[in-house]
N, C-alpha and C positions, 0 to 999 in steps of 0.2 A: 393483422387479420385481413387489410381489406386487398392485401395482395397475395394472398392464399386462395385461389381459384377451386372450388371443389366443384368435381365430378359426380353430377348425377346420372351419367349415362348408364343405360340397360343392362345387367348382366350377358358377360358372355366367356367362351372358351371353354377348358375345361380344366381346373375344378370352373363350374362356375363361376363367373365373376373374376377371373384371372384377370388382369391385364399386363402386359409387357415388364413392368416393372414388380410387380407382384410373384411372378414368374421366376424372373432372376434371381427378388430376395430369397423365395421358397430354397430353388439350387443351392444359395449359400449357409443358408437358416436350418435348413431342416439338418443337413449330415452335423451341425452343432450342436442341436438339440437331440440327435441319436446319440452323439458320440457322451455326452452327460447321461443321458435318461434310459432307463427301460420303463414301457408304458404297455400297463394294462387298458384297453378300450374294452367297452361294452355299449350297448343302445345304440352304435351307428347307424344301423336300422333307422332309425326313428328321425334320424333329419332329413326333412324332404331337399329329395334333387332339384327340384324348381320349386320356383313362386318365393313372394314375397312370406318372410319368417322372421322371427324373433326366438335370439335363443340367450335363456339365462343362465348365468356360471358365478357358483360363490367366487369370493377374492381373499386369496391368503399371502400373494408374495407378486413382486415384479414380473416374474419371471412367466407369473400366468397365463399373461395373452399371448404368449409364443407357445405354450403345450397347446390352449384353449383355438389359437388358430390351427396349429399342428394337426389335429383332432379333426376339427371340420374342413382341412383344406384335405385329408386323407379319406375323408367322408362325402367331397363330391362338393363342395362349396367354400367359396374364396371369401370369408367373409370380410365384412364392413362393421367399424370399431367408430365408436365417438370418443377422441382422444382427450383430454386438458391442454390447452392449448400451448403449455410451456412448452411440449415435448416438441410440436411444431416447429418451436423457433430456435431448435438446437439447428445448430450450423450441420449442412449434410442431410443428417438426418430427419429431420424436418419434413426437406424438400421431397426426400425418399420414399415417407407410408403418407405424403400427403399426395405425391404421383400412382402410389397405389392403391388410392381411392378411400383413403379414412379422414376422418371429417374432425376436426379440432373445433372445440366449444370452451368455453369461458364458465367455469364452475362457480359454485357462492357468489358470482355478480349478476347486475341487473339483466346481463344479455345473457344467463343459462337459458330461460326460456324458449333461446334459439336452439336449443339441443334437440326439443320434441319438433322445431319445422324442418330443420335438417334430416331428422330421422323418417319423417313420414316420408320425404321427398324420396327417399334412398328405396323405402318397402315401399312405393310408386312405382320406382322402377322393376322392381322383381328383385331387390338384393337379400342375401342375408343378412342379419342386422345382430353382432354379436353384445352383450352388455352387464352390468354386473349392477344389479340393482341396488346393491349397498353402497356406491356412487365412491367407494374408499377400500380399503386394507382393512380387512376384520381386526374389529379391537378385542373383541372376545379373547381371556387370556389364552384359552383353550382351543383358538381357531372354528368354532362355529359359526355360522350365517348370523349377522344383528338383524334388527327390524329395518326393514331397507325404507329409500324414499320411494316415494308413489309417482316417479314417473315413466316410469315404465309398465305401471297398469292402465298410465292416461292414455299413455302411445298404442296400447292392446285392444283396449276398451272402444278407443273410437275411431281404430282401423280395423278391426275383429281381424287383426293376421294373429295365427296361433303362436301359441309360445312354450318354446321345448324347454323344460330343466335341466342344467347338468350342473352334476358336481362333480368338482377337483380337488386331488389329495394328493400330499407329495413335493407341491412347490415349494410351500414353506420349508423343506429339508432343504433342496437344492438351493434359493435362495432366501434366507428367513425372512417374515415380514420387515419391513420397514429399513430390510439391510441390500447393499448391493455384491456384497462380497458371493458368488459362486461354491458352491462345494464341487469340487472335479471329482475327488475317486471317494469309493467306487462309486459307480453309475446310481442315480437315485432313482427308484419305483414311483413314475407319477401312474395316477387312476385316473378313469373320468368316466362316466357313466351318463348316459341321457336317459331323459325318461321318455313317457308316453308327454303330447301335448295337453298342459293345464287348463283344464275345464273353466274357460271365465265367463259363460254363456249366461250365468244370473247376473253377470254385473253388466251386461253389453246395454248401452243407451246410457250408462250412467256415468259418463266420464268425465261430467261437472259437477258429481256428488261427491265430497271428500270421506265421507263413511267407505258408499264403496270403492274411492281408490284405495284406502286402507284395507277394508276386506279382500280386494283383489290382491292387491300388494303381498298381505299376508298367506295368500294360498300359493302362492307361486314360490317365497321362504319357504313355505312349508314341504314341497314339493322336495327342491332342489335339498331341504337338511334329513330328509325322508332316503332320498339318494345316497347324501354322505353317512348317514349312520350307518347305511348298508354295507360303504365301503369301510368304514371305523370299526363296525361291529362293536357300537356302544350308543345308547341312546342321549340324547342331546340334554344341555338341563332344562327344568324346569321353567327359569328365566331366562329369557331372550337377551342378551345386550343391547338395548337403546341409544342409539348415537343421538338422538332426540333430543334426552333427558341426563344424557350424560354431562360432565363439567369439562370431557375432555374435546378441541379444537373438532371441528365436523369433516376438516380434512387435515391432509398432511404428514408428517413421521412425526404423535405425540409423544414418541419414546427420546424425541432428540432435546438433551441439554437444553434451553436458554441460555441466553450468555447475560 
C-alpha cells in the first residue's frame, strides 16, 4: 500500500476525468464490452457534466464496474471507483486502474476507515465518485439490493455532494455472480437507468448520528431497487436481505466450497 501513489488531482479532458491511461483503456475496453453486450441506457440526463458527485449502483456480478463505468464514461464523466485492494496488487493490472486514477482501500480491516478520507479528497477535487453501497455481490437469491452499509450516507451527509441512483440488470447473465466464467453468444441485454438525485436534505448535519446513517442509507436502497423493479417489471420482496444479521461471511464468494 505505501507504494501505491494515488492521485488527487482535478478532473479534467473529456469524458471528464480522462487521463492518458484512462483513455487508452476506454479504446481497448469498451469495443469488448460492445462486442458481448447490447445496452439499454436511460437517465443519462441526470448525471451532472461537472462538479463533485456521488453515484450509487446495485452489485450483481464482476463484470459491473465495466457496464457501470461504460455508462458514465458515455455520459460525459470518467469516473473514480474505490477498489479492494487485492485487485491492486495483481501484477499489470494493479499498476493500470491505479494509473488511472481509482483508489484501492483495505475492507473489513482497521484501515477501511481510510475509504471515506480518500473519498472526500477525490469529490475535493470535483471528481465523480462511483460506488456500491452494499460494499459486496448481492446475496439475495433473487439478485435484489441487501440493506447496504452506511458509508456512504457518512460521505453524502457531510459533504452534502448529491447522490444519483442507478440500477443495473443483465450482468449477472453475462457474468453470474460470484462466477468468472463470461457468457459470449449471444450478446447479453444489460439495463441501467439513473434516477433523479436522492433527497438527503433531512439527514444533512447528522453524519455522527447512526439512526440517521441508517435512514439515509436506507433511502438511497430504496431509490436505486424503485429503479430496478422498473426495469424487472416485478416488485421486490417484502424482506430486504441483511448481510448484517446474516450467518453468511460479509465479504467474498460465500458459494465457494471450504476445503
Amino acid at each position: 500500500m505505501a507504494q501505491m501513489r494515488v492521485s488527487y488531482a482535478p478532473p479534467t479532458g473529456r469524458p471528464l476525468g480522462t487521463n492518458l491511461t484512462f483513455r487508452i483503456c476506454s479504446k481497448i475496453v469498451i469495443p469488448i464490452i460492445n462486442s458481448l453486450t447490447k445496452h439499454t441506457w436511460i437517465g443519462g440526463e441526470n448525471i451532472p457534466k461537472t462538479g463533485a458527485v456521488i453515484v450509487a449502483n446495485n452489485h450483481l456480478s464482476y463484470f459491473d464496474v465495466l457496464n457501470f463505468a461504460h455508462f458514465l464514461y458515455n455520459n460525459g464523466r470518467a469516473p473514480r471507483f474505490l477498489g479492494k485492494v487485492g485487485v491492486f496488487k495483481v501484477p499489470i493490472i494493479g499498476r493500470i486502474i491505479l494509473a488511472a486514477g481509482q483508489v484501492p482501500v483495505e475492507r473489513e480491516t482497521p484501515n477501511a476507515g481510510k475509504a471515506v478520507d480518500h473519498a472526500k479528497r477525490l469529490l475535493e477535487a470535483g471528481h465523480l465518485l462511483g460506488v456500491y453501497p452494499e460494499g459486496t455481490l448481492s446475496r439475495d437469491l433473487d439478485h435484489w439490493p441487501m440493506v447496504a452499509k452506511t458509508g456512504l450516507a457518512r460521505l453524502a451527509l457531510t459533504t452534502k455532494t448529491p447522490v444519483i441512483p442507478v440500477a443495473q440488470w443483465g450482468s449477472q447473465i453475462l457474468m453470474p455472480t460470484y462466477s468468472k466464467r463470461i457468457k459470449l453468444f449471444p450478446r447479453t441485454r444489460i439495463t441501467i437507468v439513473a434516477g433523479k438525485p436522492v433527497d438527503l436534505s433531512p439527514w444533512y448535519g447528522k453524519g455522527d448520528d447512526p439512526q440517521a446513517l441508517i435512514e439515509a442509507t436506507a433511502k438511497v436502497m430504496r431509490e436505486i431497487t424503485t429503479l430496478l423493479e422498473e426495469i424487472r417489471g416485478e416488485k421486490r420482496p417484502e424482506v430486504i436481505f441483511d448481510p448484517h444479521t446474516s450467518d453468511l461471511p460479509r465479504i467474498g464468494n460465500f458459494k465457494k466450497k471450504k476445503r
